[in-house]
C-alpha positions in Angstrom: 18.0 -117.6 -58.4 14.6 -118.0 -57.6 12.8 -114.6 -57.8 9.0 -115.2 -57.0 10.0 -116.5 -53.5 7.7 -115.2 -50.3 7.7 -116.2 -46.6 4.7 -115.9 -44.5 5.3 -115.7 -41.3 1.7 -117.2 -39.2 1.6 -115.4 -35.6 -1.1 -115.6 -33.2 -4.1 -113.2 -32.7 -3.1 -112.1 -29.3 0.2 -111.5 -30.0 -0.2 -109.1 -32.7 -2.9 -107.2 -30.5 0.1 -107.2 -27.7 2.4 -105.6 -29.8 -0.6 -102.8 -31.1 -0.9 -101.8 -27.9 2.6 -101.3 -26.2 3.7 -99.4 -29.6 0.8 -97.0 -29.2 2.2 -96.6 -25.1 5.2 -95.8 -26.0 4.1 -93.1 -28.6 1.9 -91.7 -25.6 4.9 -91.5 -23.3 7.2 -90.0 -25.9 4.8 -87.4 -26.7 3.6 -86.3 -23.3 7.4 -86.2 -22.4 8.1 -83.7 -25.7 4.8 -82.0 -25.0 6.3 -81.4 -21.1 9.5 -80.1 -21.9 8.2 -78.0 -25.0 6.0 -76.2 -22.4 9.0 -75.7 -19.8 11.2 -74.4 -22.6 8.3 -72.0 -23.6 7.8 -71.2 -19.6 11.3 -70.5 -19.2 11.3 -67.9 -22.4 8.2 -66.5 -21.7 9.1 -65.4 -17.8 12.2 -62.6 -18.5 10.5 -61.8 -22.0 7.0 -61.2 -20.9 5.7 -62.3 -17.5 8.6 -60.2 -15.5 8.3 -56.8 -17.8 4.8 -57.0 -17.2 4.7 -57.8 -13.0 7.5 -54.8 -12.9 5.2 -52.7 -14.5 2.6 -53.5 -11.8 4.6 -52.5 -9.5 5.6 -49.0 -10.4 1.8 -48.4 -11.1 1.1 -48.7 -8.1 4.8 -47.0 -6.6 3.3 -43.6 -8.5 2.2 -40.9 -6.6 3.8 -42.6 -3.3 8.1 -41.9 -5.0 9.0 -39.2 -7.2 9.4 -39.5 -10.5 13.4 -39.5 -10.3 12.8 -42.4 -7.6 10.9 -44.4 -9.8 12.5 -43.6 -13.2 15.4 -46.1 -13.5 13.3 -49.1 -12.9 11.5 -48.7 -16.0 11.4 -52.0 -18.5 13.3 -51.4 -21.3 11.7 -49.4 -23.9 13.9 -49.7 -26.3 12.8 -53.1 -27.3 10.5 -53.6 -30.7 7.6 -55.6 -29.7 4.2 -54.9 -28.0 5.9 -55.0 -24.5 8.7 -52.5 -25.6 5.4 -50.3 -26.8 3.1 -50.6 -23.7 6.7 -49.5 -21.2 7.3 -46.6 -23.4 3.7 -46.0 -23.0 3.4 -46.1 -19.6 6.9 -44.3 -19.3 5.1 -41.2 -21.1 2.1 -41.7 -18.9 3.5 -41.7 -15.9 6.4 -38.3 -16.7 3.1 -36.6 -17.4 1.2 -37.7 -14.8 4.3 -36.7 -12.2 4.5 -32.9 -14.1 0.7 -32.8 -13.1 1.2 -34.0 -9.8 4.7 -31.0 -9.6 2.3 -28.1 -10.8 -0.8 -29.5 -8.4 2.0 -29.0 -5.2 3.1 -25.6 -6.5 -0.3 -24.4 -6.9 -0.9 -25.8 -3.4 1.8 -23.8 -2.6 0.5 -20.4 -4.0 -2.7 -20.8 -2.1 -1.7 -21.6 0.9 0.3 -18.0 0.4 -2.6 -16.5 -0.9 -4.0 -17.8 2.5 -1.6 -17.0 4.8 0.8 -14.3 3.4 0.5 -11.2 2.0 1.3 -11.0 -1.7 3.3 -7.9 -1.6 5.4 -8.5 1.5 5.5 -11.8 2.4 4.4 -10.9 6.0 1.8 -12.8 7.6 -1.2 -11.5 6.6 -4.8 -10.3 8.6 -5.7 -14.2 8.8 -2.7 -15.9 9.8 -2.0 -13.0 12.4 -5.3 -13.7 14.1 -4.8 -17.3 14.2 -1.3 -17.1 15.6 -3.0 -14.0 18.2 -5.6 -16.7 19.1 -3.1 -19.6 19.7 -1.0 -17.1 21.7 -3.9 -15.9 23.7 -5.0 -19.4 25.1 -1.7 -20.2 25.9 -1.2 -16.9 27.4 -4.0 -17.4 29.5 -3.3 -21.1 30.5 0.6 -20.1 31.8 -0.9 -16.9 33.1 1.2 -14.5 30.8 0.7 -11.5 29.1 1.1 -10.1 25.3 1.5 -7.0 23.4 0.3 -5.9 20.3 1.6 -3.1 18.2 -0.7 -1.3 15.2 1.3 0.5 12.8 0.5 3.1 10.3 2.5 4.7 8.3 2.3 8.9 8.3 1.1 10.5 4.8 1.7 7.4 3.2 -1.1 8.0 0.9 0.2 11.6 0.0 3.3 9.6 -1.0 1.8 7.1 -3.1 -0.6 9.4 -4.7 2.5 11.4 -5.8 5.2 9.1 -6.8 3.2 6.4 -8.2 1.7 2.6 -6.7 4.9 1.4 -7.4 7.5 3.5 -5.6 4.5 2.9 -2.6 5.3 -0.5 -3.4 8.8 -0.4 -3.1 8.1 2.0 0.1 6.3 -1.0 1.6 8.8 -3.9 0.8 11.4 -1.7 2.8 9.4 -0.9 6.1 8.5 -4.4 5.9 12.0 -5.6 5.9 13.1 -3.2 8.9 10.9 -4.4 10.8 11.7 -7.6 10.5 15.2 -6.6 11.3 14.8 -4.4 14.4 11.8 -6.4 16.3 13.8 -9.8 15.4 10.8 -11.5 14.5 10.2 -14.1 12.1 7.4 -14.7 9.7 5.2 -17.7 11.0 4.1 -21.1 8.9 0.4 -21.4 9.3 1.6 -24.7 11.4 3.2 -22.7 14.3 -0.4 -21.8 15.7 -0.1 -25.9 16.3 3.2 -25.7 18.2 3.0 -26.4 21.8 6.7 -24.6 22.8 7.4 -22.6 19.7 6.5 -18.3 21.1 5.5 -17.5 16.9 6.1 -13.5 17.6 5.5 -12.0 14.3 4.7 -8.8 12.2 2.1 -8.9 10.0 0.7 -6.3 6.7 -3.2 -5.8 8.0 -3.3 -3.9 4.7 -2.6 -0.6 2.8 0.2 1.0 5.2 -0.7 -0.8 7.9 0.9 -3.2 10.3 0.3 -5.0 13.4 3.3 -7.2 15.4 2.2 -9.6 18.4 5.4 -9.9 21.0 5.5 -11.2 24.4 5.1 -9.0 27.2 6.3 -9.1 30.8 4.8 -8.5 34.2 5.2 -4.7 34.9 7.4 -4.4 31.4 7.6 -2.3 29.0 8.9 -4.4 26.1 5.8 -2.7 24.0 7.5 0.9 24.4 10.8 -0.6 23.8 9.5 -2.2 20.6 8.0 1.0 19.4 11.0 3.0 20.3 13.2 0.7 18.0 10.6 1.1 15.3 10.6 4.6 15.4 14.4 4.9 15.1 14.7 2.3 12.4 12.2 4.7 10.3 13.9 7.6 10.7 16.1 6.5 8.1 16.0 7.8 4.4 14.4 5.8 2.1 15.6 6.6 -2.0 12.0 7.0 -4.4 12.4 7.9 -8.1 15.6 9.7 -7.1 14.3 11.5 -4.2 15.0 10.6 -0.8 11.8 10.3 1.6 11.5 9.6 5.7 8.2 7.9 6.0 7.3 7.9 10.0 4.8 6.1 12.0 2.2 6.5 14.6 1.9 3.3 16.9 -0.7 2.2 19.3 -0.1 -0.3 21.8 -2.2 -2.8 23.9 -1.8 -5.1 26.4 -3.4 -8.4 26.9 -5.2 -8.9 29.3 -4.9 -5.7 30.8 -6.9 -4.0 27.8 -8.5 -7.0 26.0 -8.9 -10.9 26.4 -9.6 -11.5 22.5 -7.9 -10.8 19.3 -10.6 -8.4 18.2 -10.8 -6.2 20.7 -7.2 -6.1 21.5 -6.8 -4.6 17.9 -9.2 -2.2 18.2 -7.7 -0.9 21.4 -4.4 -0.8 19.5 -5.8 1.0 16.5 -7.3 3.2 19.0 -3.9 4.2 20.4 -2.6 4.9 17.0 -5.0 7.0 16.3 -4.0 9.0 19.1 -0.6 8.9 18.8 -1.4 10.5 14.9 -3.4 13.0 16.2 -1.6 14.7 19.2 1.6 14.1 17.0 2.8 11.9 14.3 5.8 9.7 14.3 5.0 8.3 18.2 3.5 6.0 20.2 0.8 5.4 23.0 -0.5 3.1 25.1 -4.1 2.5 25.1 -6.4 4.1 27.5 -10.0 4.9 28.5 -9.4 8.2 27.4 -8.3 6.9 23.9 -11.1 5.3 23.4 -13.6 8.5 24.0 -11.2 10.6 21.5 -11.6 7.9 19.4 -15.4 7.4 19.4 -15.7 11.4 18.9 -13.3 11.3 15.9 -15.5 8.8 14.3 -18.7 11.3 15.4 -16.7 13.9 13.5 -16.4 11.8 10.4 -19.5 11.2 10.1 -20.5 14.4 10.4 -18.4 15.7 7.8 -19.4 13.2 5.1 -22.9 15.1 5.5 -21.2 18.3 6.0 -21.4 19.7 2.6 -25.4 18.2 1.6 -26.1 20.3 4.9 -24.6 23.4 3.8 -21.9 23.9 7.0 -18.8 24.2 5.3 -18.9 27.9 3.9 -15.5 30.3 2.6 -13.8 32.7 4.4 -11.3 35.2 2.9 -8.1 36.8 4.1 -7.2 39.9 2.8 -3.8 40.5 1.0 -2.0 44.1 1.1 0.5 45.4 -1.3 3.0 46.0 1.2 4.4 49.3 -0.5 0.9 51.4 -0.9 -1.7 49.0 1.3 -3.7 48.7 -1.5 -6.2 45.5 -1.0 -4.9 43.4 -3.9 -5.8 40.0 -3.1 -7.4 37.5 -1.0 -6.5 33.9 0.0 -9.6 31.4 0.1 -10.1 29.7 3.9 -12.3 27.0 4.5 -14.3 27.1 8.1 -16.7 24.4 8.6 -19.8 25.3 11.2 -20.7 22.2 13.4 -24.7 22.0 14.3 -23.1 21.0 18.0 -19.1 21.8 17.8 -19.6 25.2 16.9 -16.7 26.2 14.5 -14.2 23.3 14.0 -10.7 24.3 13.4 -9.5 23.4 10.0 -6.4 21.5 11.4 -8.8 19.3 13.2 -11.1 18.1 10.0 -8.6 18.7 6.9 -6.3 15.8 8.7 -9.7 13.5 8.7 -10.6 14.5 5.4 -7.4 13.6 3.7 -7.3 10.3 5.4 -11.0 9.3 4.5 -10.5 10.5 1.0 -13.5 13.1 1.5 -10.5 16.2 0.1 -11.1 15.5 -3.1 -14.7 16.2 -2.7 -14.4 19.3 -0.6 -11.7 20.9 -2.5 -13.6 20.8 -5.8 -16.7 21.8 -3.9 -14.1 25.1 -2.6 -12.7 25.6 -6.0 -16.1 25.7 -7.3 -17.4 27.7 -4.4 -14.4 30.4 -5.1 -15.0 31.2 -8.8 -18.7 31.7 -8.1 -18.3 34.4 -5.3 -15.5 35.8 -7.5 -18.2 35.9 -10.4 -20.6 37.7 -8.1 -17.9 40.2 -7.3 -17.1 40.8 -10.3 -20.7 41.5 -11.6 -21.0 44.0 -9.0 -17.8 45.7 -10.1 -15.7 45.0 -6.6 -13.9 42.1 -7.6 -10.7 41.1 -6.5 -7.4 40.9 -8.9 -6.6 37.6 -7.4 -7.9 35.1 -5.3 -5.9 32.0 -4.1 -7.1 28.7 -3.2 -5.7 25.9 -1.4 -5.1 22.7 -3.1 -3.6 19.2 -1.5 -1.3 16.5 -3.4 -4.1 14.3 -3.2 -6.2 16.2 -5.9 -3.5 16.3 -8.3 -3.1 12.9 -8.1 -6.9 12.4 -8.6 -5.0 13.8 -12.2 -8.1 15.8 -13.2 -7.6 19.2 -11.9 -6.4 21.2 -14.8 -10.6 19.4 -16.1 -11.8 21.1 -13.4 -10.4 24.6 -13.3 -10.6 25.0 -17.1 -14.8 24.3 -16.5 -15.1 26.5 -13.5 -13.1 29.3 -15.8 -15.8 28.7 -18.7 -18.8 28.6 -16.2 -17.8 31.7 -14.6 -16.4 33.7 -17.2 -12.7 34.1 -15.1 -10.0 35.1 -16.2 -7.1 32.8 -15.5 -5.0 35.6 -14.1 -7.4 35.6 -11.6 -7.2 32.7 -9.8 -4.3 31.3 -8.0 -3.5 27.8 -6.5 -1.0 27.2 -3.4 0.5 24.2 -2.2 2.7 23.4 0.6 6.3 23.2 0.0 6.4 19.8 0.9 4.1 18.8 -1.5 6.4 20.3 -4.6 9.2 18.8 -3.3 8.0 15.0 -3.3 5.8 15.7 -6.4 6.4 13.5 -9.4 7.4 14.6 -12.6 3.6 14.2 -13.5 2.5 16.5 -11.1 5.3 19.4 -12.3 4.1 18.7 -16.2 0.4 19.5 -15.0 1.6 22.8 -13.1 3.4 23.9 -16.0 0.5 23.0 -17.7 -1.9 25.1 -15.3 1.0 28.1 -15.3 0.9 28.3 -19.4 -3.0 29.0 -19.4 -2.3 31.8 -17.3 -3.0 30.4 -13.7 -0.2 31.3 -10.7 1.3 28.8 -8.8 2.0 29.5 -5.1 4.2 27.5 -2.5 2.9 28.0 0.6 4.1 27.6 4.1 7.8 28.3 2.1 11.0 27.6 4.0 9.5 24.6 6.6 10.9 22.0 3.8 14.0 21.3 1.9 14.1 23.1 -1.1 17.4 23.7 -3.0 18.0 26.0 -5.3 18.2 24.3 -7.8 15.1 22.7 -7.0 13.2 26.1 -6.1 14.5 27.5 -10.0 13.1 24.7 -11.8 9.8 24.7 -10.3 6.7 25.6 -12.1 6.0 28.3 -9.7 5.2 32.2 -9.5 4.7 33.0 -5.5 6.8 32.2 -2.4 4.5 32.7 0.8 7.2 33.1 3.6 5.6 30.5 6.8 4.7 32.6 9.6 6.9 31.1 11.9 9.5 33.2 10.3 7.3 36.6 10.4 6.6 36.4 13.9 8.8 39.2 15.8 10.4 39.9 12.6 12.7 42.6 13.2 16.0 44.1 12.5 18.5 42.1 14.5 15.6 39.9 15.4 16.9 35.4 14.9 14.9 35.4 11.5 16.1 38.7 9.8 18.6 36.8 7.9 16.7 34.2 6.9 13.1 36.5 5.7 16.4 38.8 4.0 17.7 35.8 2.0 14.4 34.8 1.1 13.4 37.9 -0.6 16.7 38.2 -2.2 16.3 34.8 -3.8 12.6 35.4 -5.2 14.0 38.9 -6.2 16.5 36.9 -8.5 14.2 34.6 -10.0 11.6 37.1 -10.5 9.6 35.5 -8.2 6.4 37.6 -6.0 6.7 36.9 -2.3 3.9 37.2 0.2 4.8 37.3 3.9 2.0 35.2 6.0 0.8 35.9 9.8 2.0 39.8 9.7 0.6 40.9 13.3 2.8 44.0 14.1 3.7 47.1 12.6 7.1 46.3 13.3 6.9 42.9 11.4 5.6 45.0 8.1 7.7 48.0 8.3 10.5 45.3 8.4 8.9 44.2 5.1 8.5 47.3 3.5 12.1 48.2 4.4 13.1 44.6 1.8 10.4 45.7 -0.2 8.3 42.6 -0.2 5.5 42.5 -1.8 2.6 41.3 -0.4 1.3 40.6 3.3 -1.6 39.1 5.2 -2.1 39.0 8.6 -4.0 39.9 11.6 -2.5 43.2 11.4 -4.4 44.2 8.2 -7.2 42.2 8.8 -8.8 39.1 10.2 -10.1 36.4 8.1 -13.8 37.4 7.2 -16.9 35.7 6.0 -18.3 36.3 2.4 -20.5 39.4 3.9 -17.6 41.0 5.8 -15.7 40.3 2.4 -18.1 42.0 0.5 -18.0 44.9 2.5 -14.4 45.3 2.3 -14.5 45.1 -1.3 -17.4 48.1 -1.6 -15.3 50.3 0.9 -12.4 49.8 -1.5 -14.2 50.6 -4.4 -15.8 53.7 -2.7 -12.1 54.7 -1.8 -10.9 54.1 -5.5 -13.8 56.0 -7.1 -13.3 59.5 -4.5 -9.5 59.3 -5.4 -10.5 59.3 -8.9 -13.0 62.0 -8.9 
C-alpha cells in the first residue's frame, strides 16, 4: 500500500469562478427565504400577543365617557397576564373605574344643582324661579290661544307663632304636610324645568315662594270659577289636624286670587295682585279667600302706609300706655290695673290696637314694642310708687313671639333691678291659645318667671281648648274669664253655667279669676253672688291715660288716708 499517494485534479479558471458564484446564490435565497418566514412567524405571534391588546385598548379609550362603565367593563384585555401589556390593561382598567366614579358624582352633583335651581330644598315644590318660568311659558301660550289663567298666593295663618313656639323643626314638619295636601287636593304635579319647553304639556303646579308661603298657577275658564273652587278645596283640606310634638294643631290659610289677563298680563304683577288679595282675605278674616280688586289694592297700599308708620312710631313718641282699672269684686277696692297699648297716628287719629298688633306681629316689630311696653310699665309704676299711690299689681300683655325671642325672664329681671319692683308687682298675661301650643321651653321659662315671684295670667280664658288636665299643670296664677262670656251675664242667662263652672274650677286649684268687659250692674252682682274676685270693665271704669291714671290713684289714696284717720 502506497501511503504518500495525492491526485490533483487541474480545472479551469472559469469554472471554479462559476461554481463561487451559484453557491453564494443559493445561500442568498436560502437565507432570504428563513429571514421571510422568521418574520411571518414573529408577525403571526406578535398580532393576539401585542398588536390586538393594544388596538382594543384604543378603542375603549376612546368608548369612555360615550358607554357606562358596566357597558364597557367586560371588554377589558386580560389583566391577569404578567408582562408589560397585562400591567398597562390593569392600568388603564383602574384609570378608567376612577375616571367613570368621577364622571357618577359630576351627574349627581349636576343633579343637586339643578334642584337647588329649580326646587325647593325643603319641599320639593317648584320653587320662586321655576314657578315664574313655567307662569311665563304659560302666559304666552295663554295669550297666543286666547286663554286665561289663575293664580292662587297662599299664606299660612300664625304660622310664625307656631314655629316660634314648637321649634323650626315641627315648622318643618308643618310645611312638608301642607305641601303634600296640596299636591293631593289641586291634583297638580311638580314641573321639570323642561316643561316650560313643552309645546302641549298645561305644567299646572304649586310652588313654596318661601317661608309659609305658596303660590299654584291653574288654568282658568271663560266666566269660571275654577280659582274659587281651588281655594275652597284648599281650605277644607287644611282644616284637618295636623299632630306637632304631641299636640294636635289646625293651621288655616288666607288666599288671594288673580286672574290673567283680567288683573295682570305678566308674572309680576299678577302676583302682586294675588298677594294683594291675600292680604285681604287675612285681614277681614283669616282662613278665606278673595278675588282681587281695585279696592284691594287701595287697602293694600294703606296697610303698607301703616307699616311704615309704625316702624317710626316709637322714635316719634306716638305709642303711649293706657290703664284699665281692676276692682275687687267683694269691697270695690281699686286693686289692680291691666297695661293697654293705644298708638296716636299724626293723620289716623287713634289706631285700634287690633288693626296694628296684627301688623306688628307679622313684620316682627312686637318684639320691639313689647319690651319698649314692659319697660314703659315698670317706669310709671316706679313713679307711682315714689309718690306713694302705687298700684299692687299691674299686668302686661305679652305674645308667643317674645318668649320665643327666649330672653324675656333677661329682661324683666333688669327692668325689676332698674326700677326697684317688687316681683309681686308685676303680672304677665297671655292668651289661652298661646299656653296651649307652647312648648315645653316656654312652660320651663313661666315656671321660671312664677318662682321669682312674677304672676302668670291666661287671658281671653275659655275661647281655646284647655283640659283640665292641661289647665292644672300649667304654670299659671290668674284665669281672666273672655268677655264674650260676661256680656248679659245673669242668672238663667246662656252663659251662667259656663262663668259658674269656671269659678268653681279656679276655686279648686286655688286659682284668682278676673272677669273681663263687666258693663252692667247686673253682670257684677252676678259675680259677686260666685264670689269672683276681680273685674274690669266699662262699668267701673274706662281705660284711662297715664294722667287720668294718676288721678285715680291720688283719689284712692285720699279715700284710704280719711278712712284711716
Amino acid at each position: 500500500m502506497i501511503d504518500d499517494i495525492s491526485l490533483v485534479a487541474l480545472l479551469p479558471d472559469s469554472a471554479v469562478r462559476l461554481s463561487i458564484v451559484d453557491f453564494v446564490n443559493r445561500l442568498t435565497i436560502i437565507s432570504a427565504v428563513s429571514t421571510f418566514m422568521g418574520i411571518a412567524t414573529f408577525f403571526t405571534l406578535l398580532r393576539p400577543l401585542v398588536l390586538r391588546p393594544l388596538i382594543r385598548l384604543r378603542q375603549l379609550a376612546m368608548e369612555i365617557g360615550v358607554k357606562s362603565q358596566q357597558d364597557i367593563s367586560h371588554a377589558y384585555v386580560d389583566i391577569k397576564r404578567q408582562d408589560e401589556i397585562g400591567d398597562l390593561s390593569r392600568a388603564f382598567k383602574d384609570t378608567s373605574e376612577r375616571l367613570q366614579v368621577s364622571m357618577d358624582e359630576l351627574q349627581v352633583s349636576h343633579a343637586q344643582i339643578e334642584t337647588l335651581a329649580y326646587r325647593d330644598a325643603l319641599t320639593g315644590l317648584a320653587n320662586r324661579r321655576l314657578f315664574n318660568q313655567v307662569a311665563e311659558e304659560r302666559i304666552i301660550r295663554a295669550s297666543e290661544l286666547g286663554q286665561e289663567l289663575c293664580v292662587l298666593f297662599l299664606d299660612l295663618d300664625d304660622f310664625k307663632m307656631i314655629n316660634d313656639t314648637q321649634g323650626h323643626k315641627a315648622g318643618d314638619r308643618l310645611l312638608e304636610t301642607v305641601s303634600k295636601r296640596l299636591l293631593a287636593c289641586l291634583e297638580v304635579t311638580v314641573p321639570e324645568p323642561g316643561c316650560i319647553q313643552g309645546s302641549g304639556r298645561s305644567c299646572n303646579t304649586i310652588a313654596r315662594m318661601g317661608g309659609d308661603e305658596f303660590i299654584a298657577l291653574l288654568s282658568h275658564s271663560e266666566n269660571g270659577n275654577e280659582g274659587e273652587q281651588a281655594a275652597s278645596k284648599i281650605l277644607q283640606a287644611m282644616a284637618q289636624p295636623i299632630a306637632l310634638n304631641g299636640h294636635e294643631f289646625v293651621v288655616s290659610t288666607s288666599i288671594g286670587i288673580a286672574l290673567y289677563p283680567t288683573h295682570a298680563d305678566n308674572v309680576d304683577d299678577l302676583v302682586k295682585c294675588a298677594d294683594a288679595a291675600m292680604y285681604e282675605a287675612k285681614r277681614l278674616n283669616k282662613n278665606n279667600y278673595r278675588t282681587y280688586g281695585s279696592s284691594i289694592q287701595q287697602t293694600l297700599e294703606d296697610r303698607m302706609k301703616l307699616e311704615l308708620s309704625l316702624r317710626q312710631a316709637m322714635s316719634k313718641n306716638e305709642l303711649s300706655l293706657f290703664f284699665q282699672p281692676q276692682y275687687a269684686v267683694e269691697d270695690m277696692e281699686l286693686v289692680g290695673a291691666e297695661v293697654l297699648l293705644r298708638w296716636n297716628h299724626p293723620e289716623r287719629g287713634m289706631v285700634p290696637p287690633d288693626v296694628f298688633i296684627p301688623i306688628a306681629e307679622e313684620r316682627g316689630l312686637i318684639g320691639e314694642i313689647g319690651t319698649w311696653v314692659l319697660d314703659e310699665a315698670c317706669r310709671q309704676w316706679k313713679e307711682w310708687q315714689t309718690s306713694g299711690i302705687a298700684l299692687d299689681q299691674i299686668a302686661v300683655n305679652v305674645s308667643a313671639r317674645q318668649f320665643a325671642h327666649g330672653n324675656i325672664p333677661q329682661i324683666v329681671d333688669e327692668l325689676l333691678q332698674r326700677y326697684d319692683m317688687p316681683a309681686s308687682a308685676l303680672e304677665l298675661e297671655l292668651t289661652e291659645s298661646c299656653l296651649i301650643e307652647a312648648p315645653q321651653e316656654m312652660f320651663n321659662t313661666l315656671s321660671e318667671l312664677r318662682a321669682r315671684g312674677i304672676a302668670i295670667a291666661m287671658d281671653d280664658f275659655g275661647t281655646g281648648y284647655s283640659s283640665l288636665s292641661t289647665i292644672a299643670t300649667m304654670p299659671v296664677d290668674t284665669l281672666k274669664i273672655d268677655r264674650s262670656f260676661i256680656t248679659n251675664l245673669t242668672i238663667g242667662s246662656p252663659n251662667e253655667k259656663i262663668v259658674t263652672a269656671i269659678l268653681m274650677l279656679a276655686n279648686s286649684l286655688e286659682m284668682q279669676v278676673v272677669a273681663e268687659g263687666v258693663e252692667q250692674k247686673g253682670e257684677l252682682d252676678f259675680l259677686r253672688s260666685k264670689q269672683c274676685h276681680i273685674a274690669q270693665g266699662y262699668y267701673m271704669a274706662r281705660p284711662l291715660c297715664v294722667q287720668g291714671m294718676t288721678a285715680l290713684l291720688r283719689e284712692r289714696a285720699e279715700t284710704r288716708y280719711k278712712r284711716s284717720a
